[in-house]
C-alpha positions in Angstrom: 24.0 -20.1 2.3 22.9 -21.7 5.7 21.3 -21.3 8.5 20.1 -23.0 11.7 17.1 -21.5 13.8 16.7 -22.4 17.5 15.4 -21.6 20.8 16.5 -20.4 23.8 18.2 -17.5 25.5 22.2 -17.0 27.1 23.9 -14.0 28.5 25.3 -11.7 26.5 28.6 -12.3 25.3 31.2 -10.5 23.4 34.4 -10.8 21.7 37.4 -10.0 23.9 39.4 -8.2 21.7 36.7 -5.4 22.2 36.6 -2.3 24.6 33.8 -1.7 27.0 32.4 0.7 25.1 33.3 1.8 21.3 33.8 5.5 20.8 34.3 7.8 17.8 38.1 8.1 19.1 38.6 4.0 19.3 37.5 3.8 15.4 40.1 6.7 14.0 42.5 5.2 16.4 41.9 1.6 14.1 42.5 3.7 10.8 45.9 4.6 12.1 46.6 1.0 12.7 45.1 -0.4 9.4 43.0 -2.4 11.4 39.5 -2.4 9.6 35.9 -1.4 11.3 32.5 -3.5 10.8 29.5 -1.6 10.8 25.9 -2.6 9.8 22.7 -0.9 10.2 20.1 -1.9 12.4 16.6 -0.8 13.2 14.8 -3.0 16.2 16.4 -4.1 19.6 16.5 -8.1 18.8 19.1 -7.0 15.6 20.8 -4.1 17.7 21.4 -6.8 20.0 22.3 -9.9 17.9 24.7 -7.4 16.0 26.2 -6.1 19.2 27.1 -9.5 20.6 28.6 -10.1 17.2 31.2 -7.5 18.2 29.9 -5.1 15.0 31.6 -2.1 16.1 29.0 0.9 14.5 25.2 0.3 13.8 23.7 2.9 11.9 19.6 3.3 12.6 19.8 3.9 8.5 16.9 5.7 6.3 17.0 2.3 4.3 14.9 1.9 7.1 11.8 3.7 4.2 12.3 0.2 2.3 13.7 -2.3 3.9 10.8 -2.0 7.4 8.2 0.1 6.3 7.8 -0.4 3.3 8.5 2.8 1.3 9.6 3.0 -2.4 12.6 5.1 -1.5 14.1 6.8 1.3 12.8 9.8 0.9 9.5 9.6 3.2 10.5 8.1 6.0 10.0 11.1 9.0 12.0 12.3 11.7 9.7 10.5 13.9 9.8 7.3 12.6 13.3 7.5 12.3 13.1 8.3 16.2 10.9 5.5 16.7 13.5 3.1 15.5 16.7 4.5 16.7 15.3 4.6 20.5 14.8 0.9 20.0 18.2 0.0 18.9 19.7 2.2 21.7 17.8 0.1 24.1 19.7 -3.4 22.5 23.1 -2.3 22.6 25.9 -2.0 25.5 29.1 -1.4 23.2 28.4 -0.7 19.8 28.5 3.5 18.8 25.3 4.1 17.9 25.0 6.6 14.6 21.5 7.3 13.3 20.6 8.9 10.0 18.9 12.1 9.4 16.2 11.8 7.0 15.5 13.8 4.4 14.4 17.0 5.1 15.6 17.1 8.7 18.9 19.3 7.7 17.9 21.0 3.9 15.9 23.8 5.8 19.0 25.7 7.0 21.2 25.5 9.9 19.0 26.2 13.2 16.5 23.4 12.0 19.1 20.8 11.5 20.7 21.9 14.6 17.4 21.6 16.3 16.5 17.6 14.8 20.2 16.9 15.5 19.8 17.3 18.6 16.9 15.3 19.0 18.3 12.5 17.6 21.0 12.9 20.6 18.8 13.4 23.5 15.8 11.2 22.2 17.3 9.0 20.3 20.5 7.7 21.6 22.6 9.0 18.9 26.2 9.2 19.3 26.7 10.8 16.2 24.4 11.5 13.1 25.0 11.1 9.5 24.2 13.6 6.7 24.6 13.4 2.6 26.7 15.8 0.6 28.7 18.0 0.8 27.9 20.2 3.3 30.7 21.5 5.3 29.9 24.4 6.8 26.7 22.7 8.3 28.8 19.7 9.5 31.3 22.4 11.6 28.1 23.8 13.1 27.2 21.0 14.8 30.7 20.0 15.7 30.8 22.9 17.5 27.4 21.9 19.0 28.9 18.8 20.5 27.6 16.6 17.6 30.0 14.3 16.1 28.9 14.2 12.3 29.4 10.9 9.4 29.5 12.4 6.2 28.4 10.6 3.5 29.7 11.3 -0.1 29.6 9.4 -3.5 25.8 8.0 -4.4 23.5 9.3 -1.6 20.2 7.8 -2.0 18.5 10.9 -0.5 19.2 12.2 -4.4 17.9 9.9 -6.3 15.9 12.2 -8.2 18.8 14.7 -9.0 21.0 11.8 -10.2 18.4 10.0 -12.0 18.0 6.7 -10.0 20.8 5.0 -8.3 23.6 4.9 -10.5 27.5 4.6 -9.6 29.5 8.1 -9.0 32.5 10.1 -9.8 33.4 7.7 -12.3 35.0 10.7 -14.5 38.7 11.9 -13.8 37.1 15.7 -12.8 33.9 14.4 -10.5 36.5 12.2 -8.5 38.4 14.8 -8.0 35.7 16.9 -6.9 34.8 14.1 -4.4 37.9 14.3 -3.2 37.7 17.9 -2.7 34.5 17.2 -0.6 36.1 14.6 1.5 39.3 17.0 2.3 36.7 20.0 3.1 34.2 17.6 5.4 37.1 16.7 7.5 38.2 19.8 7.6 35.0 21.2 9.0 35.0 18.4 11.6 33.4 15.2 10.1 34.5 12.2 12.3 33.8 9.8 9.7 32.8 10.1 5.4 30.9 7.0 4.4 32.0 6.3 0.5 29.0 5.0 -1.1 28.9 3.6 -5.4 32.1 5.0 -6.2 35.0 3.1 -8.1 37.2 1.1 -5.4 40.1 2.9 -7.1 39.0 6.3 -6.2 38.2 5.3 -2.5 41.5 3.8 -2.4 42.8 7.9 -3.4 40.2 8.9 -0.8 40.6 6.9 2.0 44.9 7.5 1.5 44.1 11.5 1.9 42.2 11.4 4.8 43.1 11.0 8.2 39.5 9.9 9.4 37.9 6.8 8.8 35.9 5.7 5.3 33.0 3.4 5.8 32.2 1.8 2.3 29.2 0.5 0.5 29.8 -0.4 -2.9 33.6 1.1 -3.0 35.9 -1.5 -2.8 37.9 -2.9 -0.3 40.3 -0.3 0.2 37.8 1.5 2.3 39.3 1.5 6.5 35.6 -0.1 7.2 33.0 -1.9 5.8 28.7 -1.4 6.4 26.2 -3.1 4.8 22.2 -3.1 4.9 21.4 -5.9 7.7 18.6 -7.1 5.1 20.7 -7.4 2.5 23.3 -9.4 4.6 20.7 -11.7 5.4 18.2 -11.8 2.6 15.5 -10.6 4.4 15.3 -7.7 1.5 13.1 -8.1 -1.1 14.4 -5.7 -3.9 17.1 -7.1 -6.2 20.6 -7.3 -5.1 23.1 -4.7 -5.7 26.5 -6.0 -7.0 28.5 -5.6 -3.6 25.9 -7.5 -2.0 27.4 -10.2 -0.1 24.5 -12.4 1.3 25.7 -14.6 4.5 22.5 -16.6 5.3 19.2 -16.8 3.8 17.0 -15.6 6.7 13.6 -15.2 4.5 13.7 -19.2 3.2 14.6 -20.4 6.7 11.7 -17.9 8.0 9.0 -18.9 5.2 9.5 -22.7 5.9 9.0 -22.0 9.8 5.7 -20.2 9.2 4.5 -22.7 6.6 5.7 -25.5 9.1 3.7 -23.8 11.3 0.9 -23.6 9.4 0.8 -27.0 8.7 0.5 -28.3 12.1 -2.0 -25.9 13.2 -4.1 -27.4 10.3 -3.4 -31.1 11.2 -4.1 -30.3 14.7 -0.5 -30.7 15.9 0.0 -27.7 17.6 -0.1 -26.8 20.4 0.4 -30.6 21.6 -0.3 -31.7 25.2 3.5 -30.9 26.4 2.6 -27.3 25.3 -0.5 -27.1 27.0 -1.2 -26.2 30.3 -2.6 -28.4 33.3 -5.1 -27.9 35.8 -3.9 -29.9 39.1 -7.2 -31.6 39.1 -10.5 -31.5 37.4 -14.4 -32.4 38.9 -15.8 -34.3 36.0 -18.1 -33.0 33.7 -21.5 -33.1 34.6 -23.3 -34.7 32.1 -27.2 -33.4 31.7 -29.7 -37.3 32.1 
């Protein structure tokens, strides 16, 4: 792992092999021709912006956002709010990137008119372009397709049950739970999904799954048979401070490279070399100092 940290500021640049602007549409088109989709999630403007630039085609304003910002011991308490909070900040840092934000929990478990109803907020406040709910919940996920909402389902090991599944353990590893997760998929696309993210299943089961449908699977933790790939941007750098699951891959070590600048920092403020007398500003001229007899 490296990584090099320095200043300045250039225009925005992005690969060319991208379009203008990525749509739902331009991601099941890639499916089709077995070209594979990056996606990461993203919660301020400076990382909605770095990640854009990258060319990352999907950022998803994730509820990881509980842990891996605000400090939460689970997913689970994060608020609509907060969720808004974030998710209007990354809108503001992209220009290509689709933009899909996650519905906490409790936004969409109190029946139909109140998802609807923080759906739609999520839309019109937040920037969403789509939003992404756990389980299997068809007949909610054609509701808001109907309601102009493009939905990401998201099957396999949700974290938003933790508690039902008993902490956060690999799924469908049995012969009749993958098929029933298979089942799921077939009914979420039916009812309109535009995408299933296949999270802590056995790759060889989102191989079966990804081959049935004919929308896009985002994995986490299921192999690379999956038509894209999304990871938790602190993970990917090592900015997260819980252990690392087994399909972490870790690309740079941001939090060494960001604890030596702060304790290089610290150091010079102590010695007194900081700010130095290039970094300090200049009055064009100066009356001396009266001194008192």
């Amino acid at each position: 792992m490296s990584a090099t940290c320095h200043g300045g500021s250039e225009p925005r640049q992005f690969p060319t092999a991208l379009p203008a602007k990525i749509t739902i549409p331009y991601l099941q088109a890639k499916k089709h021709k077995g070209e594979r989709i990056s996606a990461l999630t993203a919660y301020d403007y400076a990382t909605a912006r770095l990640a854009d630039e990258a060319g990352i085609e999907l950022l998803l304003v994730g509820d990881s956002l509980a842990q891996v910002v605000l400090g939460y011991d689970s997913t689970l308490p994060v608020s609509v709010e907060e969720m808004l909070h974030h998710s209007r900040a990354v809108r503001r840092g992209l220009e290509r990137a689709l933009l899909v934000v996650d519905m906490p929990f409790g936004s969409y478990h109190a029946g139909v008119d109140a998802a609807l109803e923080n759906a739609i907020r999520f839309v019109k406040e937040g920037g969403a372009e789509a939003v992404k709910i756990e389980g299997a919940r068809s007949s909610l996920v054609e509701r808001m397709t109907q309601s102009e909402i493009p939905v990401v389902a998201h099957l396999g090991l949700t974290p938003q049950s933790v508690n039902r599944m008993g902490g956060y353990r690999v799924q469908a590893r049995t012969i009749e739970t993958g098929q029933q997760l298979l089942d799921d998929a077939l009914a979420l696309e039916g009812a309109g999904a535009a995408m299933v993210v296949l999270e802590g299943i056995p790759r060889e089961l989102a191989e079966r799954v990804t081959a049935a449908l004919a929308i896009p699977t985002i994995g986490i933790g299921a192999g690379p048979a999956c038509d894209g790939q999304i990871l938790v941007f602190h993970d990917l750098v090592n900015l997260s401070f819980a252990p690392a699951a087994k399909f972490v891959r870790r690309y740079c070590d941001a939090a060494t490279m960001m604890r030596d600048a702060m304790v290089s920092y610290r150091t010079d403020v102590e010695r007194g070399d900081f700010p130095n007398d290039a970094e300090s500003y200049h009055a064009a001229a100066m009356h001396p100092v009266a001194r008192k007899a």
